[in-house]
C-alpha positions as CSV (number, residue, x, y, z in Angstrom):
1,X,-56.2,196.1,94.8
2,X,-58.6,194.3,96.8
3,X,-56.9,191.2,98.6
4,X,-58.7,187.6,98.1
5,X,-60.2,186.5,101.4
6,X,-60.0,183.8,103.4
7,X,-62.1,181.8,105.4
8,X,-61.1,180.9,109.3
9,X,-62.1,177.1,109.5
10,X,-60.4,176.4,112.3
11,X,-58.6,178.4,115.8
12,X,-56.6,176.4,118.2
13,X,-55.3,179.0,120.9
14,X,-52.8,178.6,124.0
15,X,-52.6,181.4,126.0
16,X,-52.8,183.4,129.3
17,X,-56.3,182.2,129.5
18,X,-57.8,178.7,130.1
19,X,-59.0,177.2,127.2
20,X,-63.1,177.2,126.2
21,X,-65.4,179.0,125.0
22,X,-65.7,183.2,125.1
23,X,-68.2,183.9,127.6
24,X,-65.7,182.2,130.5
25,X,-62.2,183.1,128.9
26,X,-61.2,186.1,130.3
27,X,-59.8,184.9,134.2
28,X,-56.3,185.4,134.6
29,X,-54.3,188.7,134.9
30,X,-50.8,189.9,136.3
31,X,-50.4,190.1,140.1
32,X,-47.4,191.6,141.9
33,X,-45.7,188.0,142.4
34,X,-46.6,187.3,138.4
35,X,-45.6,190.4,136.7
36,X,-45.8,188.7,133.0
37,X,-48.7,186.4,131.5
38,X,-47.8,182.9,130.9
39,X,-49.4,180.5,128.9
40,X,-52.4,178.1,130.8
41,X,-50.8,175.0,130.4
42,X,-53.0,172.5,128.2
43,X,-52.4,168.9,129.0
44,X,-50.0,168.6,126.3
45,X,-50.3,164.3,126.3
46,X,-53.9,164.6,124.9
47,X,-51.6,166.5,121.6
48,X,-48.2,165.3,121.7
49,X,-47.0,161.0,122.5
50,X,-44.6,161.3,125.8
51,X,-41.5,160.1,123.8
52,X,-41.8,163.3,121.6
53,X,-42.8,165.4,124.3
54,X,-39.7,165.5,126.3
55,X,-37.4,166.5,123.7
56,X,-39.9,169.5,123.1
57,X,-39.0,172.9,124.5
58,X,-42.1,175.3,125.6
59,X,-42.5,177.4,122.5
60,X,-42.6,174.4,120.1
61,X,-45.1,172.7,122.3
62,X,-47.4,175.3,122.3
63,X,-47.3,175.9,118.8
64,X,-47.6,172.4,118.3
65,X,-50.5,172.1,120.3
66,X,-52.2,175.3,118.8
67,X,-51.4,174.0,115.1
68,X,-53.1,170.5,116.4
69,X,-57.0,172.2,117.3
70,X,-56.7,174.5,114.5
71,X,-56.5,171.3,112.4
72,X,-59.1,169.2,114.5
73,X,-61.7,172.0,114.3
74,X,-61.2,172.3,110.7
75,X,-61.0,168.5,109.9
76,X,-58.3,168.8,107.9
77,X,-55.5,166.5,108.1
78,X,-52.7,167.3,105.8
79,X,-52.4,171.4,105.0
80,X,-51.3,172.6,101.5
81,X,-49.1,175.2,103.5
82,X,-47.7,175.9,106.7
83,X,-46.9,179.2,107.6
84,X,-45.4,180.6,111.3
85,X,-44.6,183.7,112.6
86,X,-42.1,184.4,115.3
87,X,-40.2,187.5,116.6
88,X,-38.1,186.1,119.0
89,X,-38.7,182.4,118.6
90,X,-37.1,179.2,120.4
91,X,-35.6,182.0,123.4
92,X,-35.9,179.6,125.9
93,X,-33.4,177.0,124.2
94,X,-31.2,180.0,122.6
95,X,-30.5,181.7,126.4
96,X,-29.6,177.9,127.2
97,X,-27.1,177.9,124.5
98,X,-26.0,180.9,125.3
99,X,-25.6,180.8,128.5
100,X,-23.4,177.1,128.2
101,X,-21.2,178.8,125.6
102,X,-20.4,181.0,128.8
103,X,-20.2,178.5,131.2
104,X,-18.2,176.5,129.1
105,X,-15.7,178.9,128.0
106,X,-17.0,177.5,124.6
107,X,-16.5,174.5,124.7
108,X,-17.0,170.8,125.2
109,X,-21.0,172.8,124.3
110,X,-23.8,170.2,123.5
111,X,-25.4,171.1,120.0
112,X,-28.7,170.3,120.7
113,X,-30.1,173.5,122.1
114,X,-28.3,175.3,119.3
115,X,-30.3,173.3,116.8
116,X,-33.4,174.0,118.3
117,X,-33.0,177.5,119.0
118,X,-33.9,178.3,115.1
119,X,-36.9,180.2,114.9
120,X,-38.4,177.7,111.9
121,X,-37.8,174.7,114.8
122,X,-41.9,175.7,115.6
123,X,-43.2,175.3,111.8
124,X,-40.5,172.4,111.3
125,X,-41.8,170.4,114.3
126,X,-45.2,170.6,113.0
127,X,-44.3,169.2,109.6
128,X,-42.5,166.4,111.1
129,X,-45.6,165.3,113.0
130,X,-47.5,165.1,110.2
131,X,-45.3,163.5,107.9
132,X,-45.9,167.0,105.6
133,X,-43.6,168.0,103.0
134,X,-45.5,170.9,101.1
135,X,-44.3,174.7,101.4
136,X,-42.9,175.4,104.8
137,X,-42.1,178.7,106.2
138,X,-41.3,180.8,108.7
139,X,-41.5,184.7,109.2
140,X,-39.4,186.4,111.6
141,X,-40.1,190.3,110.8
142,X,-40.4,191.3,114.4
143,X,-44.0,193.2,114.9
144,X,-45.1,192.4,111.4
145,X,-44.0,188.8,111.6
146,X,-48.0,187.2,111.9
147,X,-49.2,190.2,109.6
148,X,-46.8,188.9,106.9
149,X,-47.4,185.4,107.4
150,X,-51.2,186.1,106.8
151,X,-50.4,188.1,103.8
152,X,-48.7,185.3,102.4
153,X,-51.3,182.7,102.7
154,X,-54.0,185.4,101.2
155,X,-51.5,185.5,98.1
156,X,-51.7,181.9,98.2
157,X,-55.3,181.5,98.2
158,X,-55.1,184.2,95.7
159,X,-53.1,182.3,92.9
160,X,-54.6,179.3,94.0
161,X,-51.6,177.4,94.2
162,X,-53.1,176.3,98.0
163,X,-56.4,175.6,99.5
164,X,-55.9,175.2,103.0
165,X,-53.1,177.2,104.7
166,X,-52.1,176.8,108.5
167,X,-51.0,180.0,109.7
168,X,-49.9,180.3,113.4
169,X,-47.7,183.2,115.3
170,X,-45.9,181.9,118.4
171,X,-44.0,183.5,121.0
172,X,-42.5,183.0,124.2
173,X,-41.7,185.1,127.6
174,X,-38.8,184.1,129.7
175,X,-37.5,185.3,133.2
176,X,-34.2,186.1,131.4
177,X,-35.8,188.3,128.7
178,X,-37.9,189.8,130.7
179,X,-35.7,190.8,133.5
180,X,-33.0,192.3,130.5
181,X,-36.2,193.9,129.1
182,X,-37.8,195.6,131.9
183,X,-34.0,197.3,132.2
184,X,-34.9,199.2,128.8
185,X,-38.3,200.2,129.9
186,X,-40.2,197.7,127.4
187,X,-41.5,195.9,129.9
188,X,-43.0,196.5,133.5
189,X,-41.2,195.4,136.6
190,X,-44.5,194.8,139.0
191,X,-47.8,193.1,137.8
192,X,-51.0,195.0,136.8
193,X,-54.3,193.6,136.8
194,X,-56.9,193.9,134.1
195,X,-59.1,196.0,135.9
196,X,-56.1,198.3,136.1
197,X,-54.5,198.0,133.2
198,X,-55.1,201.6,131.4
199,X,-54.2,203.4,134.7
200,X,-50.8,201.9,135.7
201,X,-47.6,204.8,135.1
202,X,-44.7,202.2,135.1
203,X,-42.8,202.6,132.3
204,X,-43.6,199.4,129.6
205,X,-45.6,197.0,128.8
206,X,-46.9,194.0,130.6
207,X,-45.0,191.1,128.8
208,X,-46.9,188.0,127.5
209,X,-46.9,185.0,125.5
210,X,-49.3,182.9,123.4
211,X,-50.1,180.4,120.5
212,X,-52.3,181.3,118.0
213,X,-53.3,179.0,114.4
214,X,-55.4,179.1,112.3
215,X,-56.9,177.0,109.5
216,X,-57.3,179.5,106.4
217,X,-59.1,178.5,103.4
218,X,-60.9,179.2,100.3
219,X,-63.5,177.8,100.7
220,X,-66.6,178.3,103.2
221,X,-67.9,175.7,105.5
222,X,-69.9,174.1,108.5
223,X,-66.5,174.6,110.5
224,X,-66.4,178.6,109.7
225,X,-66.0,181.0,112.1
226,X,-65.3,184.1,110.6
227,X,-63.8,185.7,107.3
228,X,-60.3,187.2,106.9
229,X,-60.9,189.8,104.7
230,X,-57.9,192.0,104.4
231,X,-54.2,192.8,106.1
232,X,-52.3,195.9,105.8
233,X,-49.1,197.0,107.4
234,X,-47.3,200.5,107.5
235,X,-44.0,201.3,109.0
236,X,-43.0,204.8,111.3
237,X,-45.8,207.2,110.5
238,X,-44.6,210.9,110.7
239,X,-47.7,212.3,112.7
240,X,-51.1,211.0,114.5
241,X,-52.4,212.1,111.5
242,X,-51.1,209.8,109.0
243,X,-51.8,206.7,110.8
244,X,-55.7,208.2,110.9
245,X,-55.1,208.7,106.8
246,X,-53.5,204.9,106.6
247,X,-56.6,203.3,108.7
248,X,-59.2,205.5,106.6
249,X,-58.1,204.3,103.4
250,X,-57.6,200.9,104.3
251,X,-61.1,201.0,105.0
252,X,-62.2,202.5,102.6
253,X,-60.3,200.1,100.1
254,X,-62.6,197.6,101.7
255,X,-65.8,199.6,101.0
256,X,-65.9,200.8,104.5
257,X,-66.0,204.0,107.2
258,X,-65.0,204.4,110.5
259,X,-68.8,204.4,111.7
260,X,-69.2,201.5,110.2
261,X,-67.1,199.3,111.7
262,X,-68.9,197.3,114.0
263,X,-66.1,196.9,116.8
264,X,-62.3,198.3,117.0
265,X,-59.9,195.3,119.0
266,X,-57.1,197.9,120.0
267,X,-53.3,196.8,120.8
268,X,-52.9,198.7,124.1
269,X,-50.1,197.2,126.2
270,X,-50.5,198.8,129.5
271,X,-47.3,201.4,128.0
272,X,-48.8,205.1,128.9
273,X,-46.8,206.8,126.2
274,X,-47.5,204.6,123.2
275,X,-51.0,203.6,124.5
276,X,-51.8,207.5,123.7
277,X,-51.6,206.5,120.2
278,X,-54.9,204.5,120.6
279,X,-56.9,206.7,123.0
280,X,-56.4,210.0,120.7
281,X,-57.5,207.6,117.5
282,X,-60.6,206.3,120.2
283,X,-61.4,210.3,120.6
284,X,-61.2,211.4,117.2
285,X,-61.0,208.9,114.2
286,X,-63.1,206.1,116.2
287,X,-65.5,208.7,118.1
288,X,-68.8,206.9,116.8
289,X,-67.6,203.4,117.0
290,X,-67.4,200.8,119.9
291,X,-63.8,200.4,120.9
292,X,-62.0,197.6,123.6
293,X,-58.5,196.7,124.2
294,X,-56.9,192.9,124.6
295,X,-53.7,192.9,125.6
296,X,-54.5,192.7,129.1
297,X,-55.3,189.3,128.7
298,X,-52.9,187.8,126.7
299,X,-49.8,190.5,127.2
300,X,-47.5,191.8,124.9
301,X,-45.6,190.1,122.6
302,X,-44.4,190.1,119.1
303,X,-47.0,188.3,117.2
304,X,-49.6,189.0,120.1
305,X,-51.8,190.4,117.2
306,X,-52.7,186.8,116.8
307,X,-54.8,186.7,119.6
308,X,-56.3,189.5,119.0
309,X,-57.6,187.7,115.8
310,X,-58.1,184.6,117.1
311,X,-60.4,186.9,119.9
312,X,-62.1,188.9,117.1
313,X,-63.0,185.2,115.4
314,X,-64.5,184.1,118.0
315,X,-66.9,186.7,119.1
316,X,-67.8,186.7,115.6
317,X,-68.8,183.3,115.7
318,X,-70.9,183.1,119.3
319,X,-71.7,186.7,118.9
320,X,-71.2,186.8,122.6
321,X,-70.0,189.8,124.2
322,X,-68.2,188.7,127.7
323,X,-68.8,192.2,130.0
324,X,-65.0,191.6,131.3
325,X,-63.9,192.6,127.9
326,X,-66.3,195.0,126.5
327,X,-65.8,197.4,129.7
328,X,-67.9,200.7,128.6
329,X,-68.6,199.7,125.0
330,X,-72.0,199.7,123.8
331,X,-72.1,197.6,121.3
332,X,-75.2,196.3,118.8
333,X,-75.9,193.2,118.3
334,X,-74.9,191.4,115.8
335,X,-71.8,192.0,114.8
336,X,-70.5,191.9,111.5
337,X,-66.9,193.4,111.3
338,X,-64.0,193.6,113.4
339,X,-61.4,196.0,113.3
340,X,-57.6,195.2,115.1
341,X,-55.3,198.0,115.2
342,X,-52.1,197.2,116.5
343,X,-49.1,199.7,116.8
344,X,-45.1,198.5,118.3
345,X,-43.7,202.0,120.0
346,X,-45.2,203.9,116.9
347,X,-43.1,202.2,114.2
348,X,-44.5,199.0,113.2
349,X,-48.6,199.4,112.7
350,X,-51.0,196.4,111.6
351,X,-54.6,196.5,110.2
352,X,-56.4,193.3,110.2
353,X,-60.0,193.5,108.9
354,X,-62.7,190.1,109.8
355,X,-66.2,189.9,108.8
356,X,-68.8,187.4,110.0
């Protein structure tokens, strides 16, 4: 069954790179005394009043920030629905709770860090702010935590119980998480550049971190950048070869080939076993069509796919082509589809289709 599509009216992005338009975006990478990608710090008092601010932790104020363009751009005040996606959420509050139930042999603990380590503090916040009390909520499926989140606001649109749906996926990196991480080999210990990102052998990923919303709608107008036309998900393929069955069909449900897709955005996180997923489906499946990675500019993170859209929705839109990101790729102009591919250590694997 073909999904109902929905129209991006508005991106608001915080994220390893400085905010502004495509052609300048890609700047920032790892380094050996930066081995994870943090967020570029917005000014966060042109979004949020000072007396709010300080009682925000990171996570919620990028997400709160994000939600905030996605709206502007839009010019829509008051969403029907507001929909986040998390996999680790508030982690920066939880370790501090943690870590003072420790310190405090458990007790005499102050409950505000507890309350705000929920993951739904992001979407919560947001409604708050605006005074919004239509459906609210929050998906927490790991990997498939954004994916799901957009498949519930296309269901939406669908029945037409909504007409404009704020969808955001938010996720943070700390030095605690990353340093208990890089211990299990999911992420790297030293940073890796961009220009060397393909060719590093540590073991794992390079972490990341980002805000990503989106204004979806049903409607087309002067404010659209692209279209979302269809999301699929599929968990712990048995072979190379069913994921190249899963991709072909999901194409094909959407009246498309391989060949035919314009450009393929592929999840490569630096990790040399699991990135051999994408370069075997670059050799074979995607042979005749352009292919580029984005990970290296935003890391790796659980709802990191929502760059990745919010990156396929704007070169859609400029049709610009930034030579930092297309590396070999030769690419006709214009474009009109975008492929992302995005695979978690071979279990959880996302499809997200956008036409012009």
């Amino acid at each position: 069954m073909k999904q109902m599509k929905a129209y991006i009216n508005g991106l608001g992005m915080v994220s390893p790179q400085a905010m502004g338009d495509v052609s300048n975006y890609f700047a920032k990478g790892t380094t050996d005394e930066e081995p994870m990608l943090q967020i570029e710090k917005p000014n966060y008092r042109d979004y949020i009043h000072p007396k709010q601010l300080r009682r925000m932790s990171k996570v919620v104020r990028i997400g709160m920030v994000g939600a905030k363009i996605a709206m502007e751009k839009a010019a829509i005040e008051q969403p029907d629905s507001i929909i986040t996606a998390t996999g680790m959420g508030c982690q920066a509050d939880t370790e501090k709770f943690l870590n003072a139930m420790i310190d405090n042999n458990e007790g005499l603990l102050n409950p505000t860090a507890f309350i705000q380590s929920t993951h739904n503090t992001i979407g919560a916040q947001i409604a708050l702010h605006l005074g919004n009390h239509n459906y609210n909520f929050t998906y927490v499926h790991r990997t498939f935590s954004f994916e799901s989140a957009l498949l519930d606001a296309m269901m939406q649109l669908s029945e037409k119980t909504a007409n404009h749906i704020l969808v955001g996926g938010i996720d943070e990196i700390t030095e605690e998480s990353w340093k208990i991480k890089t211990q299990i080999d999911y992420y790297k210990k030293k940073g890796v550049s961009a220009s060397r990102f393909s060719d590093d052998q540590q073991p794992g990923a390079v972490a990341g971190e980002g805000s990503a919303f989106f204004m979806l709608s049903s409607e087309k107008n002067n404010t659209t950048l692209a279209v979302l036309e269809a999301v699929d998900t599929f968990f712990n393929p048995e072979s190379q070869e069913e994921t190249e069955t899963r991709i072909k069909h999901f194409l094909a449900e959407n009246e498309l080939s391989a060949d035919e897709v314009d450009l393929v955005l592929l999840g490569n996180n630096g990790d040399a076993v699991y990135d051999a997923i994408y370069e075997q489906l670059a050799e074979t499946l995607f042979s005749n069509t352009p292919t580029t990675t984005f990970k290296q500019y935003c890391g790796e993170y659980d709802t990191a796919a929502s760059f990745g859209m919010g990156l396929a929705s704007m070169l859609l839109h400029t049709q610009q082509l930034p030579k930092d990101l297309m590396q070999n790729a030769k690419i006709d102009l214009p474009l009109k589809n975008i492929l992302i591919y995005n695979q978690f250590r071979n279990t959880n694997h996302s499809l997200i289709l956008l036409n012009a």
